[in-house]
C-alpha positions, 0 to 999 in steps of 0.5 A, a space after each residue: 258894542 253900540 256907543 250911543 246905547 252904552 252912553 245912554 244907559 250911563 246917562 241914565 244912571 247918571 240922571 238918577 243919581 242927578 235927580 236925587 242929588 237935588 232932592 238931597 240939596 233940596 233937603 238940606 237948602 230946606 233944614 239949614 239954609 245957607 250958614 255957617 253950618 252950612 259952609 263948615 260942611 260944604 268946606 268939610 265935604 269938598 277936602 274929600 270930595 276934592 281928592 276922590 277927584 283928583 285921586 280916584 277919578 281923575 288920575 288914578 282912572 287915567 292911568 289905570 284904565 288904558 294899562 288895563 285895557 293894554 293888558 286885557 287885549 294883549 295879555 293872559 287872563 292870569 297876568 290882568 289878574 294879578 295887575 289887578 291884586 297888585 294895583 288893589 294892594 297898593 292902593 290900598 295900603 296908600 289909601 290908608 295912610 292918607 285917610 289916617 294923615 287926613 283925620 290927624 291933620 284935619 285942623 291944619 288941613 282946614 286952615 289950608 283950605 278955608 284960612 278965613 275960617 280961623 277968624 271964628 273959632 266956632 266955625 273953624 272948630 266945627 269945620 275940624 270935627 266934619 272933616 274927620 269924619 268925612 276924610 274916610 270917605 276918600 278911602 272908599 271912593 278910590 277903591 270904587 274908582 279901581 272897582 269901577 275901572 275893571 267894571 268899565 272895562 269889561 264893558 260893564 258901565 251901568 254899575 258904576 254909573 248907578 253907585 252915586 245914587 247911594 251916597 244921595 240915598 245916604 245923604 236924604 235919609 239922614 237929613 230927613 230922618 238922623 238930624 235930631 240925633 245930632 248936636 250940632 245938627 250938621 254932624 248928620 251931614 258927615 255921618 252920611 258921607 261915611 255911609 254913603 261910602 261904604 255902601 258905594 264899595 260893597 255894591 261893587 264887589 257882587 259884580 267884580 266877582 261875576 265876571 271874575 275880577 275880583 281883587 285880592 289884596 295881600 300884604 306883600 306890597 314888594 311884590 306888587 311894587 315890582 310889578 311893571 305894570 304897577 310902575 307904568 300906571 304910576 308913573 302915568 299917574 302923578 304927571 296926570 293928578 296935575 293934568 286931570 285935577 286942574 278944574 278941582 284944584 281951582 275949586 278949592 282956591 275958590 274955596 279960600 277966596 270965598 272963605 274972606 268974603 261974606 258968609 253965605 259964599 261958599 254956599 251960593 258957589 256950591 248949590 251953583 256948582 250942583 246945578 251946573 254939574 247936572 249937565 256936565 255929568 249927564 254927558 260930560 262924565 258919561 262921554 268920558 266913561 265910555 270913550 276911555 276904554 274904547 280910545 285905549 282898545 283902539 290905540 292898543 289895535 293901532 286903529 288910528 283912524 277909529 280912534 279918530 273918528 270916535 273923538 269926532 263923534 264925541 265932540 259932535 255929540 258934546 256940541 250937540 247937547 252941552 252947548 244948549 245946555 249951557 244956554 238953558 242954564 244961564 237963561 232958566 238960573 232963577 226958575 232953577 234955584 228958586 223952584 230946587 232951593 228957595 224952601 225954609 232958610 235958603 231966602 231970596 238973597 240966596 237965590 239972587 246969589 246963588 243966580 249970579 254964580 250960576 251964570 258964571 258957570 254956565 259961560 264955561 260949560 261947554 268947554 267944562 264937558 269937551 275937556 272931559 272928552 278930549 283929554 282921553 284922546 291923549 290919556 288913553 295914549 298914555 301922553 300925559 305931558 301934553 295935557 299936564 302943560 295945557 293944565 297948568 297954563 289953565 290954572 295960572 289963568 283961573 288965578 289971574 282972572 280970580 284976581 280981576 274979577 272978585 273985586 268987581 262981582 265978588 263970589 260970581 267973578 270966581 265961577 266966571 274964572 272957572 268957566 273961562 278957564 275950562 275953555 281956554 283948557 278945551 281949545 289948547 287940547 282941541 289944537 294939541 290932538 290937531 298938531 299932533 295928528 290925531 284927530 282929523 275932522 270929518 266932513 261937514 262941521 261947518 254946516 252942523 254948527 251952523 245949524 246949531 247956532 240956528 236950533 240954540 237961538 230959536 230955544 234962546 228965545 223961546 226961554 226968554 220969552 217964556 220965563 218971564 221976569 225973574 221976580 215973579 219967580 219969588 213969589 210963585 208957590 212951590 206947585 206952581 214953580 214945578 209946574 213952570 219950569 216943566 213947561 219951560 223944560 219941554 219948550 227949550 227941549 222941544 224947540 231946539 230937537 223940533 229945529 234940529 229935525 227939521 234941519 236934516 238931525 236923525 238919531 240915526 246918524 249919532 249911532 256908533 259902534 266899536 268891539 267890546 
């Protein structure tokens, strides 16, 4: 299987899927701006959005991914089936009784996660009722996850990587076609997290049955329980929802510092927070798709020395387009928000806002990707300790940074929290995989850096210059705002891949291969 293919075609998907979401933000900065409405759902979507994370994708696909993999190498057809059946049936039935505890318990949830929220009534009310309609969409999305797990293991990636397209899908239509229907408007919002679910699921279940993998899910749930592999994918699952969920779990505190400060925060961090999850899911996301099944193969082939030179290549390939990433992000900030958001109610104050969470984000980006890279270098190994202590040390330092930098740049000091945490999360695993011998770098990481460090400045520039001031932005039609910021996009891309192949970069040399 050729890597660089297989992660091209995730990022595709991805990119679509990436596309659409700002379309759909598009659509619902233009109808509701940045408002109490807007922050009732945002609070109402992230408790959802928050477990699929730490659930479905983060831990669960962790632990399930490399046991499965184990299996499909080292056991019978019939023996990875029925892990399958039992895996499905458990999941299953917790996955219910956490949606059902999730819609009962909306309002106390809701204080949990927004507390500020209770000082308007209207607000927190609101909040309550988007909730239980989004909770559900945890349900779907875990078992997209297990459907997803199976696809990627089987070397089927596009699948899974396109599913996301359908909760946008869901999302536009309903902005664009059901908001009249509703009352408030919002509810139309949380209708279509519903949708969007279920339509992610029943795209799955076609492909699962073609390669013969498609889970049965019975009622005997002794059974499944006593399966071993059940128990190993569990026990790897709850030291790792900690170790995974790191990055989530600070959003949500974000969400109630951001709760007491001025309205109109919790919707800067989010329309910051999609920005910055382009790139981030473009590669970061992708990367981490294929190196997990492919890290568990070689680990269950005792291939050590593959498996090392697969995490080089990984994080060659993350320095290689995160880090410019990351700058482009910071220096374009206006062109972005204003050209994607500054339509009907999102104004220019919410653009300057939304501007400043973005820079904070953008200082951690590279170390938000190489966590989603080097924390399969331990995961497919089935080591969760080591990640898990690396996450917890992160976390307590998100805290103490939220605590010395809101009170100085506000909402903004809490993604610059969450952009220093990532990085600090990233080097600890980097010198955890060295200590540990199980990555050794190749040759010739000093030159390739330098000439990085070269290609990024030359871009710098070339953005800086180009953009121009940032009030300029403000006044510029929606034609003309496009229309720049495609040309600063193909002069920060063509001036840095220009620098690059003029440095000795071929395509050639990223290419990578491993059995399917």
């Amino acid at each position: 299987m050729n890597l660089l293919r297989a992660l091209a075609t995730v990022s595709g998907m991805t990119l679509l899927s990436r596309i659409l979401g700002f379309v759909r933000d598009f659509v619902i900065a233009r109808a509701f701006g940045a408002g109490l409405a807007t922050d009732a759902f945002f609070v109402a979507f992230k408790l959802p959005n928050l477990l699929r994370r730490m659930f479905a994708e983060g831990a669960f696909s962790q632990a399930f991914v490399p046991i499965l993999g184990e299996y499909k190498n080292s056991r019978s057809s019939d023996e990875t089936q029925t892990l399958i059946n039992h895996v499905a049936t458990l999941l299953t039935l917790a996955l219910f009784v956490v949606t059902l505890i999730g819609v009962i318990g909306a309002p106390w949830l809701v204080w949990l996660s927004a507390p500020g929220f209770a000082e308007n009534a209207d607000k927190f009310a609101l909040t309550v009722s988007l909730t239980r309609i989004t909770f559900p969409y945890i349900l779907f999305m875990s078992l997209v996850a297990l459907a997803g797990g199976i696809l990627n293991s089987w070397s089927r990636f596009a699948l899974p990587a396109f599913t996301p397209v359908l909760l946008n899908l869901s999302f536009i239509g309903m902005a664009l076609f059901a908001v009249p229907y509703f009352d408030p408007p919002v509810l139309a919002l949380a209708w279509s997290v519903f949708i969007g679910g279920a339509l992610q699921l029943a795209i799955q279940i076609p492909a699962l049955r073609r390669i013969g993998r498609l889970p049965r899910i019975g009622i005997d749930w002794r059974a499944a329980w006593a399966d071993p592999g059940v128990r190993r994918i569990t026990r790897l699952m709850l030291p790792a929802l900690v170790g995974v969920s790191v990055s989530q779990i600070s959003l949500l505190i974000n969400t109630v510092f951001a709760s007491f400060l001025k309205t109109g925060s919790v919707s800067w961090l989010y329309y910051a927070d999609r920005l910055m999850e382009f790139p981030s899911g473009l590669l970061g996301a992708a990367l981490g798709t294929i190196l997990l099944p492919s890290l568990a193969r070689c680990h269950s082939q005792k291939a050590d020395d593959e498996y090392s030179r697969l995490l080089d290549w990984g994080l060659r390939l993350t320095l290689l387009l995160a880090a410019p990433a990351a700058l482009a992000l910071g220096i374009l900030a206006i062109p972005l928000i204003a050209t994607l958001f500054f339509h009907g109610a999102f104004d220019a104050q919410d653009v300057l806002q939304t501007r400043q969470a973005l820079v904070g984000y953008s200082v951690g980006l590279t170390g938000l990707i190489l966590v989603k890279v080097l924390a399969p270098g331990f995961y497919a190994r089935q080591n969760v300790r080591t990640p898990v202590k690396i996450a917890l040390i992160s976390l307590a330092a998100t805290q103490a940074m939220n605590l010395a930098f809101v009170p100085w740049i506000g909402h903004a000091g809490l993604a610059l929290s969450i952009g220093l945490a990532a990085c600090l999360n990233a080097g600890m695993l980097y010198r955890g995989l060295r200590r540990d011998g199980i990555y050794h770098p190749l040759a010739g990481w000093g030159i390739f850096v330098g000439k990085l460090v070269i290609a990024m400045a030359l871009m710098g520039v070339a953005l800086w210059w180009a953009a121009g001031p940032a009030e300029n932005w403000l006044h510029l039609g929606l034609t003309a705002r496009v229309m720049q910021l495609c040309l600063l996009v193909a002069l920060g891309g063509g001036t840095y891949f220009a620098t690059l192949w003029l440095l000795g970069f071929r395509l050639r040399d990223f290419t990578r291969r491993t059995t399917a």
